[in-house]
C-alpha positions in Angstrom: -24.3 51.3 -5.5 -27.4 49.4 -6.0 -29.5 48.1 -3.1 -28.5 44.3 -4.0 -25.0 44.9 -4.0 -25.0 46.5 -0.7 -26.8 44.0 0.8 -24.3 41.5 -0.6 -21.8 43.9 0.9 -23.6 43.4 4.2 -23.6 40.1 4.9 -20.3 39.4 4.1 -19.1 41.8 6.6 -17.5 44.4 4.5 -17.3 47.9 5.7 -19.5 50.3 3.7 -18.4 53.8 3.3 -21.0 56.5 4.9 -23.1 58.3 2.5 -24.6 61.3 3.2 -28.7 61.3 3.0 -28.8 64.0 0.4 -26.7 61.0 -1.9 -28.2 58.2 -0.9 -31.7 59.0 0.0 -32.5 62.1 -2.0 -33.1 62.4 -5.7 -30.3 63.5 -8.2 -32.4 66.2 -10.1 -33.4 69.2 -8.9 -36.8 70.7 -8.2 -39.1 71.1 -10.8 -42.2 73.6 -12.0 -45.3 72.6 -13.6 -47.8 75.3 -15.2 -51.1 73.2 -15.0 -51.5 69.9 -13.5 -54.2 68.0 -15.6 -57.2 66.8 -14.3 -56.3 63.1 -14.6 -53.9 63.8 -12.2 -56.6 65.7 -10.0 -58.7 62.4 -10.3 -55.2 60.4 -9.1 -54.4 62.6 -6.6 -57.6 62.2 -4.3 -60.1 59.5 -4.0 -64.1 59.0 -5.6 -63.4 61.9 -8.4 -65.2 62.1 -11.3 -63.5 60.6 -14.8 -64.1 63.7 -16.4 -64.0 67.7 -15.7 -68.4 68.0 -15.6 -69.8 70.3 -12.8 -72.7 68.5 -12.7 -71.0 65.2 -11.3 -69.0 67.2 -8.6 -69.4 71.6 -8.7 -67.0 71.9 -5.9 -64.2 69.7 -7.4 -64.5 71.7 -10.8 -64.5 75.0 -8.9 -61.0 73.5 -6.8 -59.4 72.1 -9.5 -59.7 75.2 -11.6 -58.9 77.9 -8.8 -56.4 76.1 -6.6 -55.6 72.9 -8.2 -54.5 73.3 -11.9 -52.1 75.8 -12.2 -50.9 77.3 -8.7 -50.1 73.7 -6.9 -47.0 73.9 -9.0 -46.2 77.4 -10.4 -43.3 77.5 -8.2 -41.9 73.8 -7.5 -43.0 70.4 -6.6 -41.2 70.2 -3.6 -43.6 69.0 -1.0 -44.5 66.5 -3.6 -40.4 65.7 -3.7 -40.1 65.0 -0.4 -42.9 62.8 0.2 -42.7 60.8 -2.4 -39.3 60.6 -1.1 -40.2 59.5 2.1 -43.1 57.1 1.1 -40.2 55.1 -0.8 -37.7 54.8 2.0 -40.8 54.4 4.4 -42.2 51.4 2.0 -39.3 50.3 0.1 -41.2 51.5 -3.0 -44.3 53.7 -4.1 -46.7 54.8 -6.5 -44.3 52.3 -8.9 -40.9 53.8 -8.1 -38.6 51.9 -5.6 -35.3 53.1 -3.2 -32.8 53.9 -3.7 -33.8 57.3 -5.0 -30.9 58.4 -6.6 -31.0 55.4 -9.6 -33.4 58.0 -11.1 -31.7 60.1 -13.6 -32.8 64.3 -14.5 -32.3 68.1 -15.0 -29.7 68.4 -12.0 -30.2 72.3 -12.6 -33.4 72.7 -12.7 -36.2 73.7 -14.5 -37.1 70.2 -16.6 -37.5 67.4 -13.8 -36.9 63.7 -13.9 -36.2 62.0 -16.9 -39.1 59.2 -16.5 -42.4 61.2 -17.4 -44.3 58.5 -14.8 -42.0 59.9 -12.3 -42.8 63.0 -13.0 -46.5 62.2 -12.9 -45.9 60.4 -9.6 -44.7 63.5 -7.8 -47.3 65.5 -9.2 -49.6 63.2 -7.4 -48.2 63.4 -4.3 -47.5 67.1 -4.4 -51.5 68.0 -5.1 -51.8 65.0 -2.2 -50.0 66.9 0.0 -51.8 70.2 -0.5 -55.1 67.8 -1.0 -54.2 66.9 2.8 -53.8 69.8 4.4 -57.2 70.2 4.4 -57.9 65.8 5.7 -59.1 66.0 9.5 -56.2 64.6 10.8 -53.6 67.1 8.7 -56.4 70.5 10.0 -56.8 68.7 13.7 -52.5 68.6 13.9 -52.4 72.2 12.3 -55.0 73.6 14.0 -53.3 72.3 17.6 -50.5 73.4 16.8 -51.8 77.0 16.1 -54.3 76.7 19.3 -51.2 76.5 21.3 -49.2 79.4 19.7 -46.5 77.2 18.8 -46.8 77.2 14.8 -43.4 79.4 14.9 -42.4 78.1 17.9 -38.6 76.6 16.8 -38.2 74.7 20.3 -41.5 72.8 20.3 -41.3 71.8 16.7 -37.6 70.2 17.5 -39.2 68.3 20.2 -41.8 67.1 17.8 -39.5 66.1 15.2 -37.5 64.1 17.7 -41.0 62.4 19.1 -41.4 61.4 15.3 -38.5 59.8 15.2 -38.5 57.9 18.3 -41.6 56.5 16.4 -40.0 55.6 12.8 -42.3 58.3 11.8 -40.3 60.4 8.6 -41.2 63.7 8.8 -41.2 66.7 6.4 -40.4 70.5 7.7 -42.8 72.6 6.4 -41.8 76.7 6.8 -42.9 80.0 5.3 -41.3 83.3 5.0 -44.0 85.4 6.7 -47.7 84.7 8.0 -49.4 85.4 4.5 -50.6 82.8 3.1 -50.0 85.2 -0.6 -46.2 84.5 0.2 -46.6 80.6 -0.4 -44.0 78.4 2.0 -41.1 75.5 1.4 -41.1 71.7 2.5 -38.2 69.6 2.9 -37.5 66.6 4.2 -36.2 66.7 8.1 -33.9 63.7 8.7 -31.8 63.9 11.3 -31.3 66.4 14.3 -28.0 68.3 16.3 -28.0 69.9 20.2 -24.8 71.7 20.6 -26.6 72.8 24.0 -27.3 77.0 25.5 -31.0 76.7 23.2 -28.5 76.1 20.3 -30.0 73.0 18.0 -29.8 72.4 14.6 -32.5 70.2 12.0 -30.9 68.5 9.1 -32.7 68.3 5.6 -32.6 67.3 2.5 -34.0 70.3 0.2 -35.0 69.7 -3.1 -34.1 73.4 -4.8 -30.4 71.5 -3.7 -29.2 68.2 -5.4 -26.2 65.9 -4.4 -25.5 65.7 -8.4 -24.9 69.6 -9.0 -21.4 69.9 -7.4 -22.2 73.3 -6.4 -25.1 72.5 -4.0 -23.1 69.5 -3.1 -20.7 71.5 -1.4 -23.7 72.9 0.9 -24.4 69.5 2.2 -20.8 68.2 2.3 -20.4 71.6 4.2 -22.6 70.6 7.2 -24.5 74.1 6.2 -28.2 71.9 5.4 -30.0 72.8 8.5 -32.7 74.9 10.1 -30.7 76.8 12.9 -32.4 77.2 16.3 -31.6 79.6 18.7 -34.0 79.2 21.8 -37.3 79.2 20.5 -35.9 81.4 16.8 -35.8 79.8 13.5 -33.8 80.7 10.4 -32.8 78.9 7.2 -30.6 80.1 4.0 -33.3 79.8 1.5 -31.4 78.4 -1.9 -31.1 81.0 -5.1 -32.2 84.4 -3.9 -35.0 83.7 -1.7 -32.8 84.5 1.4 -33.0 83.8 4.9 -36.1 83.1 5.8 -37.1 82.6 9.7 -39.5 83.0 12.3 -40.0 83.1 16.5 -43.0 83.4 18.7 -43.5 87.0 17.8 -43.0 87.4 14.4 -41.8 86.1 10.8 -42.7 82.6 9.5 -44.5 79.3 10.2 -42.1 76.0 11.1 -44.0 72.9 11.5 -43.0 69.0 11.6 -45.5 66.9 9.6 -45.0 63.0 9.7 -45.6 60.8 7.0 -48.3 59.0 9.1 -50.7 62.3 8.9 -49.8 63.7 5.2 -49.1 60.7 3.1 -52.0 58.4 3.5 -54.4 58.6 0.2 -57.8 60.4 1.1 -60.9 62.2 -0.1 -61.0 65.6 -1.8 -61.6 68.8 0.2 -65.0 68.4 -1.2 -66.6 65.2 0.0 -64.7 65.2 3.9 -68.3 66.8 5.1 -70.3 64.1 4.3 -67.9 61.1 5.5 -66.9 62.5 9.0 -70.1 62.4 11.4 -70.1 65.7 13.3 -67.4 67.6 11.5 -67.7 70.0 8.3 -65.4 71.2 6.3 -66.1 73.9 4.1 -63.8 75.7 1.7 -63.5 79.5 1.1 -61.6 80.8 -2.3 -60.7 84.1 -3.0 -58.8 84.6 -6.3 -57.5 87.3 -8.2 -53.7 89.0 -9.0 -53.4 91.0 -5.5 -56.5 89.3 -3.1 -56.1 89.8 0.6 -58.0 88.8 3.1 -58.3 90.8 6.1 -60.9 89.0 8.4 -63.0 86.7 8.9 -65.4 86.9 11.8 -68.8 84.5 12.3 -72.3 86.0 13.7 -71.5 85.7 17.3 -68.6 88.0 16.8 -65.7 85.7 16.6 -62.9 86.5 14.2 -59.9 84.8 12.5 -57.1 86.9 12.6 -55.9 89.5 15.6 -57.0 92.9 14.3 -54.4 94.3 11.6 -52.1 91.2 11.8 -52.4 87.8 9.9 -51.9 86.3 13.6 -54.3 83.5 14.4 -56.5 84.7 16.8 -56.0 81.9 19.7 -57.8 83.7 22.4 -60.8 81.7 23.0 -63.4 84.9 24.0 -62.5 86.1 20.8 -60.9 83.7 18.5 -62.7 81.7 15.5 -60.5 78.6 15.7 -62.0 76.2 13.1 -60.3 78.4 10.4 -57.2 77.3 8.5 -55.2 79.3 5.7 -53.7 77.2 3.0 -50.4 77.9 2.6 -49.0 76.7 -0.8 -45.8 75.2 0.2 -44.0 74.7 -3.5 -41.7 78.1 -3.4 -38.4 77.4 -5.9 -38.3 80.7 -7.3 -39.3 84.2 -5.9 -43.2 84.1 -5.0 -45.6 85.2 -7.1 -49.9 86.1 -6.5 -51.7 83.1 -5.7 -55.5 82.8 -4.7 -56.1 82.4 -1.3 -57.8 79.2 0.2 -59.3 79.3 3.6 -60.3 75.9 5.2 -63.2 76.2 7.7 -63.3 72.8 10.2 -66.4 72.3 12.1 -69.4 73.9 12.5 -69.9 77.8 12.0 -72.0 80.2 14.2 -74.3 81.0 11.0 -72.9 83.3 8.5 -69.0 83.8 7.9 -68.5 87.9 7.0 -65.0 87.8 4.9 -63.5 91.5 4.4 -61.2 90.9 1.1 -58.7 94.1 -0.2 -58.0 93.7 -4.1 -56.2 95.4 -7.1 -58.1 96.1 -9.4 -55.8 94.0 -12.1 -57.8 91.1 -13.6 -57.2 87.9 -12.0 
């Protein structure tokens, strides 16, 4: 039903039949890969990038764009970019060209080919490398990096509360979550629209995923089922990832990350990773890669001793004697298919004690 006709609907009092979010609010293809994004659409994604691919304008956007940006954004999915594109419609009534309802645009509803309008498809690309452009804004590290300072960033409880404080706001959030602490293993984002206590620590977070679509009558039958949620169990996590990804899910002490990002932090346009430095008096951000086919980073520690990760863990170190915290790993956040070896992005916030000492175990297959 189109937007006008409901409305007509509306005012003359008739009764419209419920729809659920995934049909009305969620687009009717499914999730889709890209190998490389261009670099027009680098230069659309963020603002002040050079017109063309030239070093000399901007080194650090050439060496992002070619190690992060190009061809692992969207190996595995554009999911994050799914969702808030998504979200900027319903939030706006329309984006980037494209306007609600969601589901009058038409594509693969299996997968694999994406949305039948190529400036669609361009559109969530944009918002996709946005998304992973704005993990790294001050506002998107500053929320992360809280989050992590308190030792909540698998904490299921705390991130219900903060999806309902979004709400109460008319803030639309997305649900990021990742199968385990590595940032290698990549992550998922959904949208997170509504919200269930059935009481005794038992709650439950409704999404929309876009590895599911309302037109495949199979995946219909998982939201029609009530089974679209994250399940919470105290402060435990789990979800039933779509295809053979399994369950993924996470607690306190172990497994993956669960956060709640609003729309007001991750979908504003911004800078690249590479200019943030020079426009935020008394904050740098400074960007570590590390590619290659098996790169792992073990630590990170600064000259006064202080280290990223809890020795022989990929845990945060939140301990202030002995924790950096004004590091970030990027995790990729696009996962549609089974992961596969990604370089490694670190995101350094603030001001370093001198020189960073990075211990790295690699194959020794090419990159």
């Amino acid at each position: 039903m189109s937007r006008h006709l409901a409305f007509f609907f509306t005012v003359l009092g008739i009764p419209l039949a419920a729809q659920h979010y995934a049909q009305s609010s969620g687009w009717h293809f499914k999730n889709f890969s890209d190998p490389v994004y261009s670099w027009e659409i680098y230069r659309d994604t963020f603002i002040g990038i050079p017109p063309t691919e030239d070093a000399l304008s901007s080194a650090f956007d050439v060496l992002f764009y070619n190690q992060v940006y190009k061809d692992k954004l969207s190996a595995n999915g554009n999911c994050f970019g799914m969702a808030l594109q998504s979200l900027m419609m319903l939030k706006k009534g329309g984006h980037l060209g494209y306007c609600v309802p969601t589901p009058q645009y038409s594509g693969d509803i299996f997968g694999g080919l994406g949305p039948t309008d190529a400036m669609l498809r361009r559109a969530i690309n944009i918002m996709h490398g946005i998304m992973h452009g704005h993990q790294v804004n001050l506002p998107t590290l500053q929320l992360i990096l809280n989050i992590i300072a308190q030792n909540k960033n698998r904490n299921a409880s705390f991130a219900y509360t903060s999806f309902q404080n979004a709400r109460m706001q008319n803030d639309p959030t997305l649900v990021s979550i990742t199968e385990t602490l590595n940032p290698s293993d990549g992550g998922h984002t959904m949208v997170a629209y509504d919200s269930q206590d059935l009481g005794g620590g038992n709650k439950r977070i409704y999404v929309y995923d876009s590895n599911r679509t309302w037109a495949n009558p199979a995946d219909r039958a998982w939201y029609t089922g009530n089974q679209n949620f994250i399940q919470i169990n105290g402060n435990a996590w789990s979800f039933l990832m779509a295809g053979t990804l399994g369950t993924w899910s996470g607690d306190p002490a172990s497994g993956g990350n669960f956060m709640i990002l609003p729309i007001s932090v991750t979908g504003p346009h911004s800078r690249s990773p590479a200019s943030l430095g020079d426009q935020i008096i008394g904050q740098i951000v400074t960007t570590l890669l590390v590619t290659g086919a098996s790169a792992d980073i073990q630590q990170v520690t600064d000259a006064t001793g202080k280290r990223l990760f809890r020795p022989g863990t990929l845990e945060i170190d939140t301990d202030p004697s002995t924790g950096m915290m004004t590091m970030l790993p990027w995790y990729p956040s696009d996962q549609a298919a089974p992961k596969a070896a990604k370089g490694i992005a670190l995101f350094h916030l603030g001001r370093s004690a001198s020189t960073l000492n990075v211990t790295v175990r690699g194959s020794d297959e090419e990159p």
